[in-house]
C-alpha positions as CSV (number, residue, x, y, z in Angstrom):
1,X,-43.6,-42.9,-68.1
2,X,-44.5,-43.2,-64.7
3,X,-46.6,-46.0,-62.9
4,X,-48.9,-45.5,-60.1
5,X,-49.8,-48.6,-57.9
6,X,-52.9,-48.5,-56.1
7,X,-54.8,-50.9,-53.8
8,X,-58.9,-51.4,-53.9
9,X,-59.8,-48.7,-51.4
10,X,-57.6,-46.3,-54.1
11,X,-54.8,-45.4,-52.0
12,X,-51.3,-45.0,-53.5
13,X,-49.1,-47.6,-52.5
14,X,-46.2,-46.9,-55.2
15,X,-44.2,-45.3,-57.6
16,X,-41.9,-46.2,-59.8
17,X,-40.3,-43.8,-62.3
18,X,-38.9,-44.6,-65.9
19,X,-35.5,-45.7,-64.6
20,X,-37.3,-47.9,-62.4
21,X,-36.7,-46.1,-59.2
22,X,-39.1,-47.1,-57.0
23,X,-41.4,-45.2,-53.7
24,X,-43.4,-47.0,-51.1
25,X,-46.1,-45.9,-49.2
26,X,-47.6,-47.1,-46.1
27,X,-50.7,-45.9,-44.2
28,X,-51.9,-46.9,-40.6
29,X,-54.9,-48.2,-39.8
30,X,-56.7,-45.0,-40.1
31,X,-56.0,-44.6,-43.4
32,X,-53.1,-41.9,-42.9
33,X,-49.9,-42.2,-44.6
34,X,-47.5,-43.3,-42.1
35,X,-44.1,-43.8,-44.3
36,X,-42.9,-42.8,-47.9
37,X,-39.9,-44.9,-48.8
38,X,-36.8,-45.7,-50.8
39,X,-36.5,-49.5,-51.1
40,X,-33.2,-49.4,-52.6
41,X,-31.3,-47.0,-50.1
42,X,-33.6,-47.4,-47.1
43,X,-33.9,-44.1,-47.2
44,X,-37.8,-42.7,-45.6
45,X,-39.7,-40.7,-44.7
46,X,-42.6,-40.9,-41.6
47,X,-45.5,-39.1,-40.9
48,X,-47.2,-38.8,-37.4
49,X,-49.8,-37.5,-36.5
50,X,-52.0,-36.0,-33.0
51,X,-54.6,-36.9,-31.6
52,X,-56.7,-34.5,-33.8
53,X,-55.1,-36.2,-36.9
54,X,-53.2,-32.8,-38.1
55,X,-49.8,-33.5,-38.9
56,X,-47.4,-33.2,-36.2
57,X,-43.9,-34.3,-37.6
58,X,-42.4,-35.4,-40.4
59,X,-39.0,-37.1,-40.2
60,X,-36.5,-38.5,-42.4
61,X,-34.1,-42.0,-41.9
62,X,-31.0,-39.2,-41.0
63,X,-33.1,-37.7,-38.6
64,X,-34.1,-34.8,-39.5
65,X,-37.7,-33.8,-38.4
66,X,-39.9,-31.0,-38.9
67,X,-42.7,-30.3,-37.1
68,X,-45.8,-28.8,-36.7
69,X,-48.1,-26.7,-33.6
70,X,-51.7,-25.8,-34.2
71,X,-54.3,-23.7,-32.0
72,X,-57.8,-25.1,-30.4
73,X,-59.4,-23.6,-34.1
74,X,-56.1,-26.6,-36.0
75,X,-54.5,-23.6,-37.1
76,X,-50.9,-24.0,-38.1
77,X,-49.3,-21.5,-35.5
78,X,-45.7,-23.0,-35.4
79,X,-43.2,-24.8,-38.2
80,X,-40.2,-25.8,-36.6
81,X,-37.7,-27.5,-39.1
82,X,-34.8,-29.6,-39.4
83,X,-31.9,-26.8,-37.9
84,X,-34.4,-26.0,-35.1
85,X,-35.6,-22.5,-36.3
86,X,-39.5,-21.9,-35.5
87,X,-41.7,-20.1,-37.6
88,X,-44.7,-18.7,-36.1
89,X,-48.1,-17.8,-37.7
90,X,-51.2,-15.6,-36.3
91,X,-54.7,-15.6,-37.9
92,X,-57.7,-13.8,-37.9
93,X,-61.0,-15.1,-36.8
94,X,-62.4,-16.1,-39.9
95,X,-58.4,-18.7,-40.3
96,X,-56.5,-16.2,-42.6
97,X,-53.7,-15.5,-41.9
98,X,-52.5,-12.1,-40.6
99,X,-48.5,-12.4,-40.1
100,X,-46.3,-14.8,-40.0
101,X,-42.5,-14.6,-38.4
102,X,-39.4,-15.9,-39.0
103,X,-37.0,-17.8,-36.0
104,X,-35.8,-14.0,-35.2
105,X,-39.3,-12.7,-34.7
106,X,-39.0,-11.0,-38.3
107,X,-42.1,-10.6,-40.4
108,X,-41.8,-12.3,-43.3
């Protein structure tokens, strides 16, 4: 099966599958994850973060980033991804969301 390593606070510090592929996680000093990666291939992923601690991009060792825009109540408003095509979001008062549109302005 799979093992799960984990340090003394119970964070997730690694993976490694039946074939013995292995993952690596790293957190900062907050306690965030900061960086999922591939030993082998030095392939990664990191994580940051603003200063409100919602996650503001995620980008890969080609990269390729995706990131994130919130409103003053941390709604996700924006999703921008790897090609560059934005994804907006609008909610209600009470955080639902009401629509959200694709990078041509489309409902979806």
């Amino acid at each position: 099966g799979t093992l799960y390593t984990f340090d003394s606070q119970g964070k997730l510090l690694e993976i490694k599958n039946r074939q013995g592929q292995v993952l690596k996680l790293e957190y900062g000093p907050d306690g965030r994850l900061t960086t999922v990666k591939e030993p082998v291939s030095g392939k990664y992923f990191s994580f940051h973060y603003n200063a409100a601690g919602l996650l503001e991009k995620v980008a890969d060792s080609a990269g390729r980033a995706v990131t994130f825009g919130y409103d003053a109540e941390h709604n996700l408003v924006t999703l921008t991804d790897a090609a560059g095509y934005t994804f907006t979001y609008t909610y209600d008062r009470e955080g639902r969301v009401l629509a959200a549109f694709d990078a041509e302005g489309r409902q979806i």
